[in-house]
C-alpha positions as CSV (number, residue, x, y, z in Angstrom):
1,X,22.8,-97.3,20.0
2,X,19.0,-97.4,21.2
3,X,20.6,-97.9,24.2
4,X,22.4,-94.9,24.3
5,X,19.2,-93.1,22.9
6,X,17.1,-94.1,25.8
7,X,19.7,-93.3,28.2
8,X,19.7,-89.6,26.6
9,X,16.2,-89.1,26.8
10,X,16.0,-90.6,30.6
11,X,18.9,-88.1,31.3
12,X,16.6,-84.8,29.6
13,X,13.5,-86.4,31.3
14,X,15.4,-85.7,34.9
15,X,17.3,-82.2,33.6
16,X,13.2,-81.5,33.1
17,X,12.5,-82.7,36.8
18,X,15.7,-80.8,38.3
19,X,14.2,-77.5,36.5
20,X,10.8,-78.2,37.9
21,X,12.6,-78.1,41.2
22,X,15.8,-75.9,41.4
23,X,15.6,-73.6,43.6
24,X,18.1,-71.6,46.0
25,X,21.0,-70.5,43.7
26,X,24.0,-72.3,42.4
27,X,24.8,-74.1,45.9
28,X,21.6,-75.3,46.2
29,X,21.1,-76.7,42.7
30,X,24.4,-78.7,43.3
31,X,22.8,-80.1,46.4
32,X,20.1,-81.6,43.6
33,X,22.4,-82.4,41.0
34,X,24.5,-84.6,44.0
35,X,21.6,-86.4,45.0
36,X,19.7,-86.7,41.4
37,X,22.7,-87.1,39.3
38,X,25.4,-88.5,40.9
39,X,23.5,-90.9,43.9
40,X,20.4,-92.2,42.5
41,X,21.3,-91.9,39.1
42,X,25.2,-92.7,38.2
43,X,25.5,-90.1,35.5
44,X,29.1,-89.3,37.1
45,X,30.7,-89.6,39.9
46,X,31.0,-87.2,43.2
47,X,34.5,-86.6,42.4
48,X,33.7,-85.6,38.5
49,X,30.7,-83.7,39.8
50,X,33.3,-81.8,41.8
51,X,35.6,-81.6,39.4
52,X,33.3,-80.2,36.8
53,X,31.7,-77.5,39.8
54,X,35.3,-76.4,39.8
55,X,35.8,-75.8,36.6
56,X,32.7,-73.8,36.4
57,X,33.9,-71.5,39.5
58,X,37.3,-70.9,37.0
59,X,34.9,-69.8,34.5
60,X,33.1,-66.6,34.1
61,X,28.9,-67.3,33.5
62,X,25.7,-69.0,35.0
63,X,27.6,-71.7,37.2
64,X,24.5,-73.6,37.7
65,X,23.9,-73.7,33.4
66,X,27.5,-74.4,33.1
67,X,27.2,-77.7,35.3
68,X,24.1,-78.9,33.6
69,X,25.6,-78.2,30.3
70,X,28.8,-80.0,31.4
71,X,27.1,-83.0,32.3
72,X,25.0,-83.1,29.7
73,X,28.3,-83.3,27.6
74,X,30.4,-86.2,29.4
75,X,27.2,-88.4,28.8
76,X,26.1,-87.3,25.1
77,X,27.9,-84.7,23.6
78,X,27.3,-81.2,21.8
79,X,22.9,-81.7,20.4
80,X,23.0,-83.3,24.1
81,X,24.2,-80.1,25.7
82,X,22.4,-77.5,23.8
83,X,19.1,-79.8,24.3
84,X,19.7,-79.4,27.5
85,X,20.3,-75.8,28.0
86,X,17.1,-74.9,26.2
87,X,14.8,-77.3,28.7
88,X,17.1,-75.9,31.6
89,X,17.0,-72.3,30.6
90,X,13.6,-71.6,28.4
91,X,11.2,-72.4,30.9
92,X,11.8,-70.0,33.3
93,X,12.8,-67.4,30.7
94,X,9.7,-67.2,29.6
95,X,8.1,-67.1,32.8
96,X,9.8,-64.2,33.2
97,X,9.1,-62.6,30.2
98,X,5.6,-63.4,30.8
99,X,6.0,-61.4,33.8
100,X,7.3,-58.6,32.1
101,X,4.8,-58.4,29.9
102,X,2.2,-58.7,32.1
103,X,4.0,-56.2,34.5
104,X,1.4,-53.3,34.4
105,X,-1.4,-55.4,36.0
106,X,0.5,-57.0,38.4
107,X,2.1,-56.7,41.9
108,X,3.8,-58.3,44.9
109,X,1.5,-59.2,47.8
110,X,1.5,-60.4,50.9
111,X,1.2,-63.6,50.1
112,X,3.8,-63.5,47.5
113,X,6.1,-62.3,50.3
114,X,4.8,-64.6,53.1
115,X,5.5,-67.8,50.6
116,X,9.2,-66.3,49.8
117,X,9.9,-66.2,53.5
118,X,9.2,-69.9,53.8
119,X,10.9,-71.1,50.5
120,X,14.4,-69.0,51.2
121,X,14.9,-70.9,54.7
122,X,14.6,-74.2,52.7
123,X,17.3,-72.6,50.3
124,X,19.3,-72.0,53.2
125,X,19.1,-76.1,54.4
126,X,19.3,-77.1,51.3
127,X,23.1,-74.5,51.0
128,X,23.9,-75.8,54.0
129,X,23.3,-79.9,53.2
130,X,25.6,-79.3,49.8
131,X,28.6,-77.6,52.1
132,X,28.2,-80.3,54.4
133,X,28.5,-83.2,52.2
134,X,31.2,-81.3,49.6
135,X,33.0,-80.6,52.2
136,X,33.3,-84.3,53.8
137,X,35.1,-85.0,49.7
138,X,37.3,-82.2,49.7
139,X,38.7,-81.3,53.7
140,X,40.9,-84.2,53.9
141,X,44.1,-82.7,54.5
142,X,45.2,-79.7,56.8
143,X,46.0,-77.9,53.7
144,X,42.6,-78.0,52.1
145,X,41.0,-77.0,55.2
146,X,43.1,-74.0,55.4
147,X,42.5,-73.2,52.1
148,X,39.1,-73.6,52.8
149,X,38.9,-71.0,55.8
150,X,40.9,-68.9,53.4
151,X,38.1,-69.0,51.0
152,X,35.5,-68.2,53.5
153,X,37.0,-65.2,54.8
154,X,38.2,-63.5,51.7
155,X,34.7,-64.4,50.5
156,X,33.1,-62.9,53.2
157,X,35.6,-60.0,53.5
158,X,36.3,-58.8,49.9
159,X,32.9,-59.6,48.8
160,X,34.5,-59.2,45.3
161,X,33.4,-61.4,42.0
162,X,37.3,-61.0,40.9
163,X,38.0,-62.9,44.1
164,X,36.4,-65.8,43.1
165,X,38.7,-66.8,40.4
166,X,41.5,-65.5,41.8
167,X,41.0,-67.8,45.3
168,X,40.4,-70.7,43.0
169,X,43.2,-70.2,41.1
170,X,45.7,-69.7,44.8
171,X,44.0,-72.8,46.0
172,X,44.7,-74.8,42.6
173,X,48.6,-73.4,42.5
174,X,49.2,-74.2,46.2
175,X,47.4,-77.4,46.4
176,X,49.5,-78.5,43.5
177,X,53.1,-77.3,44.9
178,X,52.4,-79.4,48.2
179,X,51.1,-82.3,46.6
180,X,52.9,-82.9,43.6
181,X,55.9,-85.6,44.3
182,X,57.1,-86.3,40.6
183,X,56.3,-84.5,37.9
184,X,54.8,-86.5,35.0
185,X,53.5,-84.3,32.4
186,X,53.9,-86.8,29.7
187,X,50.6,-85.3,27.7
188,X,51.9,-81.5,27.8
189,X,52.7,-81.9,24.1
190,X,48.9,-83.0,23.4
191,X,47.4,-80.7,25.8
192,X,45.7,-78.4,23.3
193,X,45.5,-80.6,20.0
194,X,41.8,-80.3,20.6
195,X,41.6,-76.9,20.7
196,X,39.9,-74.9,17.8
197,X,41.4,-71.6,17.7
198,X,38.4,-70.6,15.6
199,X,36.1,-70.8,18.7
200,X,38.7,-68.1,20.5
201,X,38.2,-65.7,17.3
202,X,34.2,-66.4,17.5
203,X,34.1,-65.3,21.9
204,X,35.9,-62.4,21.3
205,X,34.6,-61.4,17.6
206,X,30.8,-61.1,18.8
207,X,31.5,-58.6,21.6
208,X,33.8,-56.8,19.3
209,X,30.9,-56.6,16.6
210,X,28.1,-55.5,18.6
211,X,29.9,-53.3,20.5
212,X,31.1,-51.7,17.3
213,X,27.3,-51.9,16.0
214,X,26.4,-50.2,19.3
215,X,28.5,-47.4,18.8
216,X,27.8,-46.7,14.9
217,X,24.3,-47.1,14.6
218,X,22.4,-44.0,15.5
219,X,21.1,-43.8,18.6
220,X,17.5,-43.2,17.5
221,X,17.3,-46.0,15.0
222,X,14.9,-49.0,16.4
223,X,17.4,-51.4,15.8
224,X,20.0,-49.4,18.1
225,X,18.5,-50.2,21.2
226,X,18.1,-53.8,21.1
227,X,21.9,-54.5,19.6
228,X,23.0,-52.4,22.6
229,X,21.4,-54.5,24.6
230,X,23.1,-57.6,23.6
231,X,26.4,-56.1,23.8
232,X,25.4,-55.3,27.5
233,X,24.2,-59.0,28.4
234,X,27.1,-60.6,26.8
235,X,29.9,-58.2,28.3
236,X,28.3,-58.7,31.7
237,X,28.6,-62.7,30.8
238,X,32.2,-62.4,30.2
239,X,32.8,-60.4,33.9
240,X,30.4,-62.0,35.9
241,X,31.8,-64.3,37.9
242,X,30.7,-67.0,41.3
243,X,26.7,-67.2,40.0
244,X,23.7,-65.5,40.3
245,X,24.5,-63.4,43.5
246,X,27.2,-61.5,41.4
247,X,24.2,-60.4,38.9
248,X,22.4,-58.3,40.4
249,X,24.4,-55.8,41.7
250,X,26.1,-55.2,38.2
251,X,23.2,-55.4,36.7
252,X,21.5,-52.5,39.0
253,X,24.2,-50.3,38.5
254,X,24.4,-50.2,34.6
255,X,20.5,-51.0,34.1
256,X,19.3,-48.5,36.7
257,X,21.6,-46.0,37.6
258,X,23.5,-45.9,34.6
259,X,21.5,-46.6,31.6
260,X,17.6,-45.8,33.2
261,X,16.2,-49.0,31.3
262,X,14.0,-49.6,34.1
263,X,13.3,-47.9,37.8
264,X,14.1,-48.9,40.6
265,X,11.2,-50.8,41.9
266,X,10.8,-52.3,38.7
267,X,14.0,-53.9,39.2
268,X,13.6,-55.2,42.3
269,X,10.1,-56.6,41.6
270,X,11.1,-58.2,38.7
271,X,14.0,-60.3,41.6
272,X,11.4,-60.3,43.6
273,X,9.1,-62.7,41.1
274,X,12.6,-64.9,40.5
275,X,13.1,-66.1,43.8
276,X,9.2,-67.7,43.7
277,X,10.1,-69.8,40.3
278,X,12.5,-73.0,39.8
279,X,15.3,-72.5,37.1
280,X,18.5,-70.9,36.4
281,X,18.8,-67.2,39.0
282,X,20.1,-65.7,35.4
283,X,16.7,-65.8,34.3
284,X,16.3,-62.4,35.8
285,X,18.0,-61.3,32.6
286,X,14.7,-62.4,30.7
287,X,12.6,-59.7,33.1
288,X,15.2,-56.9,32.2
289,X,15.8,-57.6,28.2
290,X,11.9,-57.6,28.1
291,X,11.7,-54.3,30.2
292,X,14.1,-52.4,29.0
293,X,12.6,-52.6,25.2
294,X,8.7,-52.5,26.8
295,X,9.7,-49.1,28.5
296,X,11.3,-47.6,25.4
297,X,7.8,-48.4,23.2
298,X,8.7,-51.4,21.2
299,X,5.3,-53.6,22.4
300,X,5.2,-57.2,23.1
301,X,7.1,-58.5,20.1
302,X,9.7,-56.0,21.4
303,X,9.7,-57.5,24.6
304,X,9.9,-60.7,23.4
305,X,13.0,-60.1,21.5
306,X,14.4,-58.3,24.1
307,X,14.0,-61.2,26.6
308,X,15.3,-63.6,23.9
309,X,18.4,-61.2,23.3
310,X,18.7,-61.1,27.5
311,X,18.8,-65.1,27.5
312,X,21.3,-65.4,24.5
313,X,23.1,-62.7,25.7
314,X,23.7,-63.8,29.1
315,X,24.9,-67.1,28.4
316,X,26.7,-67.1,25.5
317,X,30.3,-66.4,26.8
318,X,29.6,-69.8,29.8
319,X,28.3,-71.8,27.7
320,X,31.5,-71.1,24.4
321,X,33.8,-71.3,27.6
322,X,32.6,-75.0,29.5
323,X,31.8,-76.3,25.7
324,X,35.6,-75.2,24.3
325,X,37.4,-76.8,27.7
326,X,35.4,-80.0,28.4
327,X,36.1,-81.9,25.2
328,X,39.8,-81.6,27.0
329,X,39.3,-81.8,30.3
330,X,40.0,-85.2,30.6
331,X,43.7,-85.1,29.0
332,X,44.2,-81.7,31.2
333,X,43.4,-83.8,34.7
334,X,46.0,-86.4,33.6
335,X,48.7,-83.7,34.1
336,X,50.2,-84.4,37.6
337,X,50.4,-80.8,38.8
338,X,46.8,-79.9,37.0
339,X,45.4,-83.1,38.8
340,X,47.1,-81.8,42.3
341,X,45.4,-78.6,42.1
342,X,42.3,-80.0,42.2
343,X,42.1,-80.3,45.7
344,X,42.8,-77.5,46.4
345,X,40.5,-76.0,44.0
346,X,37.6,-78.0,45.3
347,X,38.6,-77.0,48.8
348,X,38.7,-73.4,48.2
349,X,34.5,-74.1,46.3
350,X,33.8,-75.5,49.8
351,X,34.8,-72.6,51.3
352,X,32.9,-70.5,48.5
353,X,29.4,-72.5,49.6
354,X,29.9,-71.7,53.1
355,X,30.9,-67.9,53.0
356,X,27.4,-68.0,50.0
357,X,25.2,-69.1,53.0
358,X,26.6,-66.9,55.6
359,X,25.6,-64.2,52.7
360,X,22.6,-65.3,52.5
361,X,21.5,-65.7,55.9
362,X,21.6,-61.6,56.2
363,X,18.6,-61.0,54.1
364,X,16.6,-63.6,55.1
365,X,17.3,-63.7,58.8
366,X,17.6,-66.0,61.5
367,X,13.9,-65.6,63.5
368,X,12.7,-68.8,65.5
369,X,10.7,-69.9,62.3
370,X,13.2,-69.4,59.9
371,X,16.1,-71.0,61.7
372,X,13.7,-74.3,62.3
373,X,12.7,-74.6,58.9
374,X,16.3,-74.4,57.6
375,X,17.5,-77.1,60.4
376,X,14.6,-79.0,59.7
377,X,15.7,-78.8,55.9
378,X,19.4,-79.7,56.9
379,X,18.3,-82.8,59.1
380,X,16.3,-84.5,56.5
381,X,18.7,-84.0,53.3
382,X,21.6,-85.4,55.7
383,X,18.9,-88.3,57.5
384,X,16.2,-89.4,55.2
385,X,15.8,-90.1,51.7
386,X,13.1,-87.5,51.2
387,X,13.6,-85.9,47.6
388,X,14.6,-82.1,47.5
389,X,11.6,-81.1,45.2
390,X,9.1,-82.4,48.1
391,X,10.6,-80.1,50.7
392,X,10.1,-77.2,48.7
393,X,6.8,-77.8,47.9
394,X,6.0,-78.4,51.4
395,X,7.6,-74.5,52.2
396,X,5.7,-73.4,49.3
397,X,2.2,-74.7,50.4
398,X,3.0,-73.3,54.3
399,X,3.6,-70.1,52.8
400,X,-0.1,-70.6,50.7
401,X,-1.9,-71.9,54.0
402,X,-0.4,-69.8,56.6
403,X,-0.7,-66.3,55.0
């Protein structure tokens, strides 16, 4: 048992550490969790890493929270997991909130910009490295790499967040049909004797009763605004789907040009300040819950809730979701055809990580600097033993020193 105890607190002590130092999006926090979680430390293996990274890309919700709480699970259970989504998730929250708070006297400068121009390049390595070594796991047939191109150019072309799911789910279905020799679902009977009906009545109850709170309470009550807002964060959790590059443009849309919460430029300075600090990208959602309530008069406590209700909001639906399946996951893998879709599944992810940094080259673009520093990035992730977190920093300080 103390054992087990000091095995927990090791594991929050390095979910601490991979907040400190996650940077780049979804792909590039799986990079970190590969190296911190699955190499050096043992928590899993690459294939249940995979596995689990799959599952997520199923799911609608922060990816990146979704894995962490995942893991977290497999080695502790439930107070394990929702440990470890508060030091994942609060940090940077608040930071955020902070920021909002503090909006008025503050502003993006050059040297804000000059240090984001170093640190997205790393990203881009760091994206690159995690395709790379994914893909060596998953492309070992000429099926999966076909799926795999598949992925990348409906990815690329469709530029949809239904596609994701629905690409997973062709990859998973065909992967399975060519692979599966004899069927042997022995456990079909047991499949869902874990399953807590309950839990389905409690994901779709709460958007059904504040969306029914939104729409009865009157409009100029102080307690409309900020139940509205919940509603908004948790619908958007249940559609969102493929990470933090699906949030923002749905978010824009029904934050700015919809709903006028916040302008424009408060919007995208509020990104802006995201991309400079480690954590989940769906900490953005902090910035706008705490925005929307400071425009509308409500003060700081008001912004405070309204970042709290962003954070709760946002990642409610994931976290019910990856919590309601993993307890199962194990019995559903045993299922031959479930178990030959895998590959496929993890084939078509590949595919996802490679079309996400051909995405994400376009706004950062390809100038001699840029291009070195993301090689650079690539060549000592896939030849050294150099830690992610010190090549970050090392962009970081550049960006200080050379602007």
């Amino acid at each position: 048992m103390k054992g087990k105890k000091f095995r927990n607190l090791v594991f929050l002590g390095d979910v601490l550490a991979f907040m400190l130092t996650s940077f780049g999006g979804p792909q590039a926090h799986l990079a970190i969790l590969l190296n911190d979680f699955v190499r050096k430390r043992n928590y899993l293996t690459e294939e249940e890493l995979m596995e689990l990274y799959a599952l997520t890309q199923i799911l609608p919700g922060p990816s990146s929270t979704q894995t962490i709480i995942g893991v977290a699970y497999k080695i502790g259970g439930l107070w394990l997991s929702l440990i470890t989504f508060l030091i994942w998730a609060v940090p940077s929250a608040a930071i955020m909130c902070f920021i909002a708070i503090s909006y008025g006297s503050l502003s993006l400068n050059a040297q804000f910009t000059k240090v984001l121009s170093f640190i997205q390049p790393v990203a881009l390595g760091i994206v690159a490295f995690a395709a790379y070594s994914f893909g060596k796991t998953a492309l070992k047939s000429e099926v999966n790499i076909i799926l795999c191109l598949c992925a990348i150019a409906a990815s690329l072309i469709l530029r949809s967040p239904y596609a994701f799911p629905i690409l997973i789910l062709l990859g998973g279905i065909i992967s399975s049909a060519t692979e599966t020799k004899v069927e042997e679902d022995q456990l079909r009977t047991k499949l869902f004797s874990n399953i807590n009906t309950r839990k389905v009545a409690y994901f779709i109850g709460i958007l059904l009763l504040f969306g029914l709170l939104g729409a009865i309470i009157n409009r100029t009550s102080p307690f409309s605004l900020p139940i509205r807002l919940f509603e908004n964060f948790y619908r958007n959790g249940i559609i969102i789907f493929g990470g933090g590059q699906v949030l923002v443009p749905l978010m824009y849309t029904e934050f700015v040009d919809v709903k006028h919460y916040l302008t424009g430029a408060e919007f995208l300075s509020g990104f802006a300040f995201q991309q400079m600090i480690p954590g989940p990208t769906f900490s953005f959602t902090s910035f706008l819950g705490a925005m929307s309530l400071g425009n509308r008069g409500y003060g700081i406590g008001g912004q405070i809730l309204g970042s709290l209700i962003a954070v709760v909001g946002i990642n409610a639906p994931g976290m019910i979701l990856v919590l309601f399946i993993v307890p199962f996951w194990e019995d559903l893998k045993k299922i031959t055809r479930i178990k030959r879709s895998l590959s496929g599944i993890n084939a078509v992810a590949v595919g996802f990580m490679i079309a996400a940094f051909f995405l994400l080259v376009a706004p950062v673009g390809l100038n001699f600097l840029s291009f070195g520093i993301m090689l650079a990035t690539f060549l000592i992730l896939r030849f050294t033993k150099i830690k992610t977190p010190y090549i970050i920093l090392f962009g970081v300080l550049m960006g200080v020193f050379l602007s």
